[in-house]
N, C-alpha and C positions, 0 to 999 in steps of 0.2 A: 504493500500500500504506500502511496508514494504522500509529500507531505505539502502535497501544492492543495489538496480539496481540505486541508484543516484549518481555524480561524485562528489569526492569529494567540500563543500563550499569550500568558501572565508575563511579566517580564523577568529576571531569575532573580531572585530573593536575596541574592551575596554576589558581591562584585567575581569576577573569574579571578579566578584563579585563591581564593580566599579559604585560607584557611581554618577560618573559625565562623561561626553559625551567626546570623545577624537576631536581632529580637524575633521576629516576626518569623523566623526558622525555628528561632525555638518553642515558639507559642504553635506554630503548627507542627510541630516536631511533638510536642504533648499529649496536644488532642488527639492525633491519630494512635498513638501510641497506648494513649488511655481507653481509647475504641477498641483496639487489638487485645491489649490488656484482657477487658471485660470477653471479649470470645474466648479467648483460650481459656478462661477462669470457666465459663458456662459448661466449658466439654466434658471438666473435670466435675464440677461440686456438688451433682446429684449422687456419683459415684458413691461416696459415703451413705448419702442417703435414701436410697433404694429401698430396702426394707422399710422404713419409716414411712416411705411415701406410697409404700404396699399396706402396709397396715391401715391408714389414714382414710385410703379411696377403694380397698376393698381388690386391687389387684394379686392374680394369684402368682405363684412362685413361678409355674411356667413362662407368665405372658408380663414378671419386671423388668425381664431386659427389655421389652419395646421401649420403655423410657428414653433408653441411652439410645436403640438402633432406629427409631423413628426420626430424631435428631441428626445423626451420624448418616442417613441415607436420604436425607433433604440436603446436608451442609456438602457433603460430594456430589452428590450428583447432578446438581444446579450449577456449582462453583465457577465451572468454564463455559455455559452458557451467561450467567450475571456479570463473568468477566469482559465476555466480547460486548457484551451490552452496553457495559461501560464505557467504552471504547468509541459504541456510536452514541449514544447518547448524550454523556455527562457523566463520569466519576464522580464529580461532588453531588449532581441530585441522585444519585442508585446511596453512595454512600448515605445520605441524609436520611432517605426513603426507608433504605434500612436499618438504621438504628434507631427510628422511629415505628418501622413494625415489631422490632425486639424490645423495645421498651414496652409497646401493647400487649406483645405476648408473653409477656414477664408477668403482666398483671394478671392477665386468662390464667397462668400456671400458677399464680401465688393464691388465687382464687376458685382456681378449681373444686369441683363436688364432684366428679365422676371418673373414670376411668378416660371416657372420650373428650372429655373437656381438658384434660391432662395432654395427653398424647396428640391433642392438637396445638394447646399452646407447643409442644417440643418441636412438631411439625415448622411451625411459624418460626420459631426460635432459629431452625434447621437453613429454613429460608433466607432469612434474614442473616447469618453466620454468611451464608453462599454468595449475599448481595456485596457484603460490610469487607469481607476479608479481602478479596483482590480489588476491590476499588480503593481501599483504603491503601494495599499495598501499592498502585500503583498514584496515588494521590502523594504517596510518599517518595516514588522514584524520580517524579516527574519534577515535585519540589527542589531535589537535590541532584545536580547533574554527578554523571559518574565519575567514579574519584573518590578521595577522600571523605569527602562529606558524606557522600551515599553509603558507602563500606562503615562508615561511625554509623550513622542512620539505620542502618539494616542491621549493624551489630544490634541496636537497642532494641530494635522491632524483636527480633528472634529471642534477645536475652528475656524481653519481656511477658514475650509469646510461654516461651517455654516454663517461665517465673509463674505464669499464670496457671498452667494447668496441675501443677504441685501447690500453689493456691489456694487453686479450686477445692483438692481435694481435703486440706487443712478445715478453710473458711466451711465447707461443709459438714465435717463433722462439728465446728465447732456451733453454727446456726441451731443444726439439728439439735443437738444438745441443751443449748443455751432456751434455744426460743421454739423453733418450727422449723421444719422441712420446708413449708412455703417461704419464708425469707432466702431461700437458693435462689428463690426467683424474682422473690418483690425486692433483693440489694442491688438489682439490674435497673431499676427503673430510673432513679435519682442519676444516677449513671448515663443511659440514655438520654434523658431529658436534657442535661447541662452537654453534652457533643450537640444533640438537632438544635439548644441557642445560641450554641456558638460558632459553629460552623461554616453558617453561611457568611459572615461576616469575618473569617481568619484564613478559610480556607482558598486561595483560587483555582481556576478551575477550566480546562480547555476542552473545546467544542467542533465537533466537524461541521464545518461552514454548509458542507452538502451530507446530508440522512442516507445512510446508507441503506439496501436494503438486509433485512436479516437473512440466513442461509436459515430456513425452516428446517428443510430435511437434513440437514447437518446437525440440526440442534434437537431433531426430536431421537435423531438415533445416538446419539453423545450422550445425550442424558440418559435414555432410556437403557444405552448399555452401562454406563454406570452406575447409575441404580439397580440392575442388576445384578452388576460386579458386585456392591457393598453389601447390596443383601445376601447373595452367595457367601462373604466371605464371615458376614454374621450369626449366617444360619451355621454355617460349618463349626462355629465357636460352638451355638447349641446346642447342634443335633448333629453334628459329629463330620469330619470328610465324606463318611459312605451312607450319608442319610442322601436319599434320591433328590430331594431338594436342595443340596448342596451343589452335586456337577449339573443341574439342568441350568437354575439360575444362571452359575457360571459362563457354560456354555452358551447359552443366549446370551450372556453380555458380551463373552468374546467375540458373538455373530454380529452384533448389534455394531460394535466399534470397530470390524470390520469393514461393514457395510459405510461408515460414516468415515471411512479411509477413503473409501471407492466414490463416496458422494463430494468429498472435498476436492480429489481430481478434477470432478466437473463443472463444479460451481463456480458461475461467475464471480461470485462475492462470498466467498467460502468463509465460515465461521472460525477456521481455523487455517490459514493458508501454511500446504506443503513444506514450502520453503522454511517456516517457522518450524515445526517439527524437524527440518532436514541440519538446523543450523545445531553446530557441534559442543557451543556454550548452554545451547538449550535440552540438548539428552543430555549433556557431562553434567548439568547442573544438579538435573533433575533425578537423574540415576544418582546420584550421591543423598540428594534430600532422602529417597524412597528410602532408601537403605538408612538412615539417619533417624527417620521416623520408626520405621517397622521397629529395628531392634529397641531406641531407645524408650517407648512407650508398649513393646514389651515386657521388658524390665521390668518397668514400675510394676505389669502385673504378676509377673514371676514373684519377686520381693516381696508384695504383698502376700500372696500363698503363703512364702515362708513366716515370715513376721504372726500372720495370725494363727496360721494352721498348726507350724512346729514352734517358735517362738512363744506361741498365745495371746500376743499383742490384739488390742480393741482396735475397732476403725479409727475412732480419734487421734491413741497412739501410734499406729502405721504413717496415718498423716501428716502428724508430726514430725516421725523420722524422714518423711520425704521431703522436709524443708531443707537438710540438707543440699540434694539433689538440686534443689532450686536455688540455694546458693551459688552453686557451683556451675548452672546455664547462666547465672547475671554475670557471677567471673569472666565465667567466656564469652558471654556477647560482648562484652565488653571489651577484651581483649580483640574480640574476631577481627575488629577493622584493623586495629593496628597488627596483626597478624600479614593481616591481607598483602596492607602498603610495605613491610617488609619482606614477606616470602611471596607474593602473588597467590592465587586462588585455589591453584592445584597443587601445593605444597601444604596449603595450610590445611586444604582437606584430608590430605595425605596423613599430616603429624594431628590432627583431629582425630582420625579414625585410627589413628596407633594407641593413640592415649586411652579414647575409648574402649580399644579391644583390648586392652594390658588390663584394665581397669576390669572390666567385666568378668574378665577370666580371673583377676582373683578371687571372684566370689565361687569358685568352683570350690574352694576350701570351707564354706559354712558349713558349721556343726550346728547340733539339737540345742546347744549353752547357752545362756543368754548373754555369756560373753563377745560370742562374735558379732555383737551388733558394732563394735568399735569398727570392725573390720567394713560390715556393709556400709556405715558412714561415711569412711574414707573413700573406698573405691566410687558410692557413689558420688560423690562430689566429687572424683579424678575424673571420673567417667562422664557427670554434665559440663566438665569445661572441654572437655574434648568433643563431644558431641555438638555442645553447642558453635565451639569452631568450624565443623561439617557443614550444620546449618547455615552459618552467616556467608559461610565458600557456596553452597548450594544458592542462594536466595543472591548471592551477588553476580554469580555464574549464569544461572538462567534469565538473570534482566538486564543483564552488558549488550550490546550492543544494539539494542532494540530500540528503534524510534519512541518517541515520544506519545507518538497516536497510536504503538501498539502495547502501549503498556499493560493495562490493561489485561490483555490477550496473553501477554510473558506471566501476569503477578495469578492470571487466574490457573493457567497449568503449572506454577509454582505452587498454589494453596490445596490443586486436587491434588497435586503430588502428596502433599502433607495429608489429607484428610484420607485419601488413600491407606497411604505410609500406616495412619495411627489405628486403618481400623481393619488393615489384613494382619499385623503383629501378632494381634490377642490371641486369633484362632490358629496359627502357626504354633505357635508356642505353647499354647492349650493342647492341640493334637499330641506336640515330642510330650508333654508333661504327660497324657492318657497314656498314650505307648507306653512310656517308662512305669509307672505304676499298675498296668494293666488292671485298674477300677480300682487299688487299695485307698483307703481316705486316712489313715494311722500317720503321726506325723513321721516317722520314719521313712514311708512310703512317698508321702510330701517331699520330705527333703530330696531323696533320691531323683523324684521327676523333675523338681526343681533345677535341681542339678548337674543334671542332662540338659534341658533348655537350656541354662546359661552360657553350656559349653557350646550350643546351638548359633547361641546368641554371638558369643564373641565371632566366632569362625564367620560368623556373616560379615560382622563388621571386620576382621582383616584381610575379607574377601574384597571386602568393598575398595579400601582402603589401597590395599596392592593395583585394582583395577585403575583407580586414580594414579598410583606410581608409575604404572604402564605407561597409561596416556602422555602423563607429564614426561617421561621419557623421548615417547617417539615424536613427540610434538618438541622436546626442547626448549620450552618456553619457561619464563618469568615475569611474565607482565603480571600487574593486579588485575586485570580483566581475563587474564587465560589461566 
């Protein structure tokens, strides 16, 4: 897409070449920041409260996961349809639009009486996560040209991202506890409310002079196989790999995003143009995110197994111990940029996903004692700065070199990447854990499966990792963009 039919930007917020953030960068550096904040916290904070929110509205043990999977197969599988959106329409009115339907549907959840008035606000919540997350990311790229300032930028987005959903799971126990299950929902609103007043007046915001038309058949089979990739891969958590429900889903999704391969060929105004899939910053990026998310939120739920099953640990307490974790993603966002402008992209990814796989793999050493929690503390806090350095290599990788009118388009197959990533993990890792224990529930048994997974887990991530060292090899580069 060429950049002669877009209306004139904004004009750029910091002189060129400027090394430090003007006011008005860092006032929209905030807001966006606090919007993203608030999603990642949402994916996490019912997770504790599950059971409470079964008791409450009368849902039975089989049908609590929809909670989480109703949300999780709205926030993917729309994600790169509300991305291109953005793109023709307006970033800042999708973004606004939708943290004003997740403040609505905050209130539907915090207020719900029923099972279906529940599972709808998540729906909306799902929606609105899909609308808020790549429009925001790319309200954010477009603010900060590439370079230093975007790699700080993007460090903070992911440190904050990732800060959020160990958060989430904190601030939920601790609601639940304290007050209600519905305050997971109704702490969203005041939230919401103060980004749609502020917004429109801090944020700017570019427009295509000429409305494009949308690629319909591109976007009904996109979603459509996506949605049935997530639901495959949640059902499979369920009810197991060989429940029939598990490969047809699949399989139809795999048809589905086939077919939406074959339709972007043709389309004059394709939802996804070829070329952007073809470009080598945008697989390298995004194949590192996947692998980034899968393992890392993983983890969290391996760990949790152990902590309460063989350890004993309350949800509260699990929670808690994953504040750690969360320290240790803000260390590395933090770090990510200046990583970046030092070693370049593919290096940092590379020593990210070392750090991480060293780290993970110590946990193959947890015993039944409730001494080795020292141990899990450390590793995982080695393990979120390294991770987190993956992430900010992945999110700077996959939106280098992309015009400005496709951002948009770059930040939304960045976010499906993610939403992907966190929701094929569980049942991966769920499966090696059934294997290894063959049904036993004894924490003995636990630990063992556990145990296995993590050794799962690491080997992906120095799978990952070496793949990165490859490429950086035969490409020979060190720029911050490669």
């Amino acid at each position: 897409m060429s950049t002669s039919g877009t209306a004139p930007t904004a004009a750029p917020l910091a002189p060129p070449n400027s090394p430090r953030m003007t006011g008005r960068q860092k006032l929209v550096l905030v807001l966006l920041l606090g919007a993203q904040f608030m999603i990642a916290v949402d994916f996490s904070i019912l997770n504790v409260a599950l059971p409470a929110v079964g008791k409450g509205l009368g849902f039975s043990l089989a049908h609590l996961q929809w909670i989480a999977t109703s949300f999780a197969l709205a926030a993917a599988g729309f994600t790169l349809l509300f991305g291109r959106i953005a793109d023709l329409l307006g970033r800042k009115r999708l973004f606004i639009g939708g943290m004003a339907v997740l403040g609505l549907s905050s209130v539907l959840g915090g207020l719900a009486t029923t099972p279906g008035m529940l599972l709808t606000a998540r729906v909306l919540q799902g929606l609105a996560t899909a609308a808020v997350t790549p429009a925001g990311l790319a309200l954010l790229t477009t603010a900060f040209k590439e370079g230093p300032l975007r790699e700080r930028a993007l460090g903070l987005n992911g440190a904050l991202m990732s800060a959020g959903f160990t958060a989430g799971a904190v601030l939920g126990g601790l609601l639940t506890d304290l007050l209600s299950w519905r305050w997971a929902f109704l702490i969203n609103v005041p939230v919401a409310a103060l980004v749609v007043a502020l917004a429109p007046s801090v944020i700017a915001d570019s427009r295509p002079a000429v409305r494009a038309k949308l690629d319909v058949p591109g976007a009904v089979t996109v979603t459509g196989g996506l949605l049935l990739l997530v639901f495959g891969l949640t059902q499979a958590g369920e009810s197991g790999w060989t429940s029939p429900t598990t490969p047809a889903a699949l399989l139809a999704g795999a048809a589905l995003l086939a077919a939406f391969l074959l339709v972007e060929k043709r389309a004059a105004a394709p939802l996804v143009p070829l070329r952007v899939l073809k470009r080598p910053t945008v697989v390298r990026g995004n194949t590192a995110g996947l692998i980034a998310f899968v393992t890392e939120t993983s983890l969290v739920f391996l760990l949790t197994l152990y902590l309460q099953e063989v350890l004993g640990y309350s949800p509260l307490a699990t929670g808690l111990a994953f504040g750690v974790l969360g320290i240790g993603t803000v260390a590395g966002g933090m770090l990510g940029g200046r990583a970046i402008g030092r070693f370049g992209t593919r290096r940092t990814i590379v020593l990210g996903g070392a750090v991480q796989a060293v780290a993970t793999l110590s946990l193959v050493a947890l015993g039944s004692s409730g001494g080795w929690i020292t141990l899990l503390l450390a590793a995982t806090f080695v393990g979120g700065v390294g991770n987190m350095l993956v992430i900010v290599g992945f999110m700077v990788t996959a939106t280098s070199g992309i015009p400005d009118e496709e951002q948009g388009l770059a930040t939304g197959l960045a976010t499906m990447t993610q939403q992907v990533g966190i929701t094929m993990g569980i049942p991966v890792m769920s499966a090696v854990v059934t294997a290894r224990t063959g049904g036993a529930t004894g924490p003995d048994a636990v630990l063992s499966g556990v145990s296995t997974a993590v050794l799962v887990n690491a080997a992906i991530v120095l799978a990952g990792a070496l793949l990165a060292g490859a490429s950086l090899v035969r490409r020979g580069a060190r720029t911050s963009t490669g």
